[in-house]
MMTF fields as JSON, N, C-alpha, C and O atoms, coordinates in Angstrom:
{
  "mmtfVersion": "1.0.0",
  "mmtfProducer": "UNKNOWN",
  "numBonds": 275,
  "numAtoms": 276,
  "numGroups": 69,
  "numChains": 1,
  "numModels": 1,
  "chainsPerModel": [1],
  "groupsPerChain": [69],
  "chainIdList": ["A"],
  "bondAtomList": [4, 2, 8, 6, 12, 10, 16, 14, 20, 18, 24, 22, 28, 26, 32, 30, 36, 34, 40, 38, 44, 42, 48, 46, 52, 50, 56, 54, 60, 58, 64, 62, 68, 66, 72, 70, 76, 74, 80, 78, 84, 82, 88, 86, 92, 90, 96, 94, 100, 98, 104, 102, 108, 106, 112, 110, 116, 114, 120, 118, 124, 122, 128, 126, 132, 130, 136, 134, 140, 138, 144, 142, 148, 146, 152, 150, 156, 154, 160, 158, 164, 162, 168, 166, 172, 170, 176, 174, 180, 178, 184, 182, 188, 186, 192, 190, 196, 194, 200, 198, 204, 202, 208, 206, 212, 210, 216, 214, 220, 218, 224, 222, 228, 226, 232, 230, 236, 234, 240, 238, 244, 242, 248, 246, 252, 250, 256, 254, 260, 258, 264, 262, 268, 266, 272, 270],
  "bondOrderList": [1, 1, 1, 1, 1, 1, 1, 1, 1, 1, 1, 1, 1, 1, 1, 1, 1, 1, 1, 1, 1, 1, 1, 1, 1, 1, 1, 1, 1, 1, 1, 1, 1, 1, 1, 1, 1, 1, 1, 1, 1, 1, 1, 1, 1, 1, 1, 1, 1, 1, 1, 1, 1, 1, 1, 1, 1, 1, 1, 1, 1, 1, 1, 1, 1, 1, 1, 1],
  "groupList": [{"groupName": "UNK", "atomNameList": ["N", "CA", "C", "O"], "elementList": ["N", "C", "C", "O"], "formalChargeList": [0, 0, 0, 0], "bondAtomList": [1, 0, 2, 1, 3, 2], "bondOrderList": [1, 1, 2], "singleLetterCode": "X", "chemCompType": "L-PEPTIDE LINKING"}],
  "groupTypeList": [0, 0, 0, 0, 0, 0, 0, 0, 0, 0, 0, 0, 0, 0, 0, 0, 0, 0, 0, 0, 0, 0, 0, 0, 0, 0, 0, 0, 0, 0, 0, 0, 0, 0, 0, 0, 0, 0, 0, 0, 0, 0, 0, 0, 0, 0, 0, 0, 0, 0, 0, 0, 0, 0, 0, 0, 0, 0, 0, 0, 0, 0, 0, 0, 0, 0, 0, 0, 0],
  "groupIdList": [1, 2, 3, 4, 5, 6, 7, 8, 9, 10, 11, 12, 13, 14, 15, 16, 17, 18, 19, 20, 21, 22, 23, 24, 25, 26, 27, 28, 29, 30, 31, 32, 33, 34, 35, 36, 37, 38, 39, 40, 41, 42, 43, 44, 45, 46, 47, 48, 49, 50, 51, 52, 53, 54, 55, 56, 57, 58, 59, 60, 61, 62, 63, 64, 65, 66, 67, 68, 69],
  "secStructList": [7, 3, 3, 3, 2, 2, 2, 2, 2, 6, 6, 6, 6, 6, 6, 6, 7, 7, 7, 7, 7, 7, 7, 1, 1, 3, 3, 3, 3, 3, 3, 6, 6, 3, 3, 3, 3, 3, 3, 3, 7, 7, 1, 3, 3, 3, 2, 2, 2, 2, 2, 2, 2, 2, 2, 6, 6, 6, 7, 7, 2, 2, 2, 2, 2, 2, 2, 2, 7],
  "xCoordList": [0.846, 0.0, 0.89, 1.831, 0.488, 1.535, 0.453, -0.697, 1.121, 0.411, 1.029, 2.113, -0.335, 0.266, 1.134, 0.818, 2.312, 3.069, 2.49, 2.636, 1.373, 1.078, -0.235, -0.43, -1.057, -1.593, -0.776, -0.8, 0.406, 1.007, 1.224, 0.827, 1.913, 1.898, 1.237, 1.638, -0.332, -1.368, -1.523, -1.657, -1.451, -2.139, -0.952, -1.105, -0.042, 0.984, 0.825, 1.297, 0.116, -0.152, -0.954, -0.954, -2.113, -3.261, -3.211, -4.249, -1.97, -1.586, -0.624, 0.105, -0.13, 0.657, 2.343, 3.089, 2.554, 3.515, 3.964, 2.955, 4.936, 5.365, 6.174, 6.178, 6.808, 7.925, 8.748, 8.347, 10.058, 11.111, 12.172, 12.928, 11.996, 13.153, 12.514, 11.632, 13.056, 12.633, 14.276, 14.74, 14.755, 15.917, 15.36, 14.183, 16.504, 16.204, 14.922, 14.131, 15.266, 15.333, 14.162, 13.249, 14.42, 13.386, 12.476, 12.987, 11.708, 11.379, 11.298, 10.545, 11.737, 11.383, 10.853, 11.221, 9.771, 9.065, 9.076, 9.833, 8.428, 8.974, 7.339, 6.389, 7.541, 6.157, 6.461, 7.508, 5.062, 5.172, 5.714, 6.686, 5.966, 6.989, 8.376, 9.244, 8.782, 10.275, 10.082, 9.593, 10.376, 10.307, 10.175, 9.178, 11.283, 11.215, 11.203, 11.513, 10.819, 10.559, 10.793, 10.384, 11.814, 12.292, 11.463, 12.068, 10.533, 9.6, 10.283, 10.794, 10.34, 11.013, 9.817, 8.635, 10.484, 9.735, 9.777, 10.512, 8.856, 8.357, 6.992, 6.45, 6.329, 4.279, 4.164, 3.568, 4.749, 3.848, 4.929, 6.124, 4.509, 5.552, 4.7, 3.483, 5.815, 5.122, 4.893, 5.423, 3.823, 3.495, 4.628, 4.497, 5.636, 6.761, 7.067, 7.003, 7.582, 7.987, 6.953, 7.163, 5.469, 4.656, 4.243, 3.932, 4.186, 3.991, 5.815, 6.167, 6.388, 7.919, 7.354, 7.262, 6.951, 6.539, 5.508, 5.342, 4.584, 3.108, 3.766, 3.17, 4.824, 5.425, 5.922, 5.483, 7.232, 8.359, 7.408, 8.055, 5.931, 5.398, 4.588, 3.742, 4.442, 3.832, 1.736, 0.792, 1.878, 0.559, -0.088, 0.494, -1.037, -1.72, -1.86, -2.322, -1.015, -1.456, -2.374, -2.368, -3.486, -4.523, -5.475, -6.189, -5.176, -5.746, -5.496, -6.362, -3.664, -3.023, -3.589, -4.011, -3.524, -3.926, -5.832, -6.335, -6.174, -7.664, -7.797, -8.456, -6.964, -6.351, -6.262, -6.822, -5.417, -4.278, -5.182, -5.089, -5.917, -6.515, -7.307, -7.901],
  "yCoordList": [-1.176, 0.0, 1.237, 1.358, 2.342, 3.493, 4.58, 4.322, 5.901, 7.211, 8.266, 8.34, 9.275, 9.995, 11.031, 11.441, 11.525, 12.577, 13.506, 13.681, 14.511, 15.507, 15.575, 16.427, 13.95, 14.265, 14.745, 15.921, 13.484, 13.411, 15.198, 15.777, 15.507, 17.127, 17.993, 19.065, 17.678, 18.422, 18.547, 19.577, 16.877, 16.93, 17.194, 17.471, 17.103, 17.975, 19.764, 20.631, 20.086, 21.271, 21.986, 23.179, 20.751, 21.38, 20.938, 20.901, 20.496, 20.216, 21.291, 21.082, 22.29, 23.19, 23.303, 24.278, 22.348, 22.131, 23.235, 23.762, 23.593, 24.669, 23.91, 22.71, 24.242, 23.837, 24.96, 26.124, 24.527, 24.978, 25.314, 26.283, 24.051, 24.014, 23.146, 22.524, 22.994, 21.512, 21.528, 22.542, 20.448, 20.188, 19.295, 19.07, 18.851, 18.094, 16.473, 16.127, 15.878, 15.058, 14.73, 13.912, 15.507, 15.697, 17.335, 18.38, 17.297, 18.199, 18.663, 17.942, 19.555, 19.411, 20.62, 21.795, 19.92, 20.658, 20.846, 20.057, 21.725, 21.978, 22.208, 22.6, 21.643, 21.934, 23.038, 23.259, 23.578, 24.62, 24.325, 25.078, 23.177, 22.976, 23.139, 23.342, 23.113, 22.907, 21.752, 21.993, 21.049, 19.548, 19.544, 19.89, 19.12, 19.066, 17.473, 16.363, 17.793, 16.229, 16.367, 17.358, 15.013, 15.238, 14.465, 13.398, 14.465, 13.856, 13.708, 14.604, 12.209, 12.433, 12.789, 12.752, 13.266, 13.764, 13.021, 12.929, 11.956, 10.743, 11.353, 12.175, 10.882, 10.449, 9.904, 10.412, 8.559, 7.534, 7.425, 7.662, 7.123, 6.797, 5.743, 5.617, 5.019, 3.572, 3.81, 4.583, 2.72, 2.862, 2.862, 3.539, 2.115, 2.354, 3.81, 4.243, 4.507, 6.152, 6.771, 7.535, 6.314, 7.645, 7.156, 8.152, 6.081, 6.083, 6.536, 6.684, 6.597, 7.166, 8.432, 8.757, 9.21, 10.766, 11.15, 12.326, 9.932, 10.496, 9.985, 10.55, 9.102, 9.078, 10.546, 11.24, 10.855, 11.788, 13.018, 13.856, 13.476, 14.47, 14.16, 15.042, 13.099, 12.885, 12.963, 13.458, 12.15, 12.186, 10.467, 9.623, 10.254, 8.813, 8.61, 9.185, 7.301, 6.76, 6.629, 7.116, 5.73, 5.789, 7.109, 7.13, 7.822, 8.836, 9.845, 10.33, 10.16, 10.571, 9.685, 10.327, 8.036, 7.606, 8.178, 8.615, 7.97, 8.291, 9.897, 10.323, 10.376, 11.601, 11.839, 12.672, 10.916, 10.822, 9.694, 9.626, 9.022, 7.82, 8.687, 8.149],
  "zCoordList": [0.0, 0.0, 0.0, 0.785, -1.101, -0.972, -0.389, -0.033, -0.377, -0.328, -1.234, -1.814, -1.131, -1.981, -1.315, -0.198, -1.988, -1.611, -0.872, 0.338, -2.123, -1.977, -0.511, 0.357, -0.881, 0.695, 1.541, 1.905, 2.127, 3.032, 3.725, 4.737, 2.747, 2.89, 3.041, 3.492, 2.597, 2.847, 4.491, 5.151, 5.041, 6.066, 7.053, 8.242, 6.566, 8.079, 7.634, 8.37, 6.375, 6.795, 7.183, 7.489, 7.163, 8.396, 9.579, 10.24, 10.126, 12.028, 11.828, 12.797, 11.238, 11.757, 10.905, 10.991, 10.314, 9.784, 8.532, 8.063, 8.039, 6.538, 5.748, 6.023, 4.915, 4.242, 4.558, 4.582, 4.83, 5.048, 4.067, 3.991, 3.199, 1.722, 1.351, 1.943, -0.039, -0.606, -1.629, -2.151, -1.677, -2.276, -3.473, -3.756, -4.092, -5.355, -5.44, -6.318, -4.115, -3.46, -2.361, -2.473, -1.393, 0.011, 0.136, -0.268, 0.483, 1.399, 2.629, 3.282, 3.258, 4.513, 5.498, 5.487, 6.451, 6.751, 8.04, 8.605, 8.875, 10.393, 10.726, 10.048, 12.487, 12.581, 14.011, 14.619, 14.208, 15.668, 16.196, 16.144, 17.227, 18.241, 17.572, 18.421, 16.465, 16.628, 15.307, 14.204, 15.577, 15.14, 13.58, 12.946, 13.112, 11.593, 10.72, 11.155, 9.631, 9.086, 7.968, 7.364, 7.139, 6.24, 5.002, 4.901, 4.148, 2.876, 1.842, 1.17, 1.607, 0.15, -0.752, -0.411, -2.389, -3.447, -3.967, -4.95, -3.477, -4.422, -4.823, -4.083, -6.203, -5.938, -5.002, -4.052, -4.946, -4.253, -2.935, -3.115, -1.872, -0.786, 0.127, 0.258, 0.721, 0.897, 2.678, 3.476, 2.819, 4.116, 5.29, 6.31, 5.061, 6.144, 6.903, 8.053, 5.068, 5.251, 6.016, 6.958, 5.455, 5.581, 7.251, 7.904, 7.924, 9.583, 10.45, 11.62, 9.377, 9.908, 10.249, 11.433, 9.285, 9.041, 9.915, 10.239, 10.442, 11.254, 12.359, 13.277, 12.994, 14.302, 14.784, 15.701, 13.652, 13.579, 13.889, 14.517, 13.644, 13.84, 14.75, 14.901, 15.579, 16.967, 16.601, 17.218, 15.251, 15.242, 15.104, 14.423, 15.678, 16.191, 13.867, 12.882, 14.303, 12.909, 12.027, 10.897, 12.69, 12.789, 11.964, 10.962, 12.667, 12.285, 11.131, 10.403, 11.079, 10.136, 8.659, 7.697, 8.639, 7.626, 7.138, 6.103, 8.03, 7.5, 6.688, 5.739, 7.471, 6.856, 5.495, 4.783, 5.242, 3.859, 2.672, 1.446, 3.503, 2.47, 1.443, 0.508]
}
């Protein structure tokens, strides 16, 4: 099962999150507290990365996916 990029990004930018830079490669984005997270610039990114990304931003999986589905 993959996700899409551009969700993924959507929905850390309605918990607070920006983009910071985006390089050739990754993006990366910082959220209010501090806390930054690095996205690769894939389309598709596979479920591993994208519960890496909803840990790394301290959000319940679960939920982040229903999010993103």
């Amino acid at each position: 099962m993959s996700f899409s990029q551009r969700k993924v990004m959507k929905a850390l930018r309605s918990r607070g999150f920006e983009v910071v830079r985006e390089g050739g490669r990754h993006t990366v984005m910082r959220g209010l507290d501090g806390v930054q997270i690095v996205i690769p610039r894939h389309r598709e990114l596979n479920r591993f990365t994208v519960r890496g990304i909803a840990e790394d931003a301290d959000v319940d999986w679960d939920e982040f996916r229903k999010d993103i589905a």
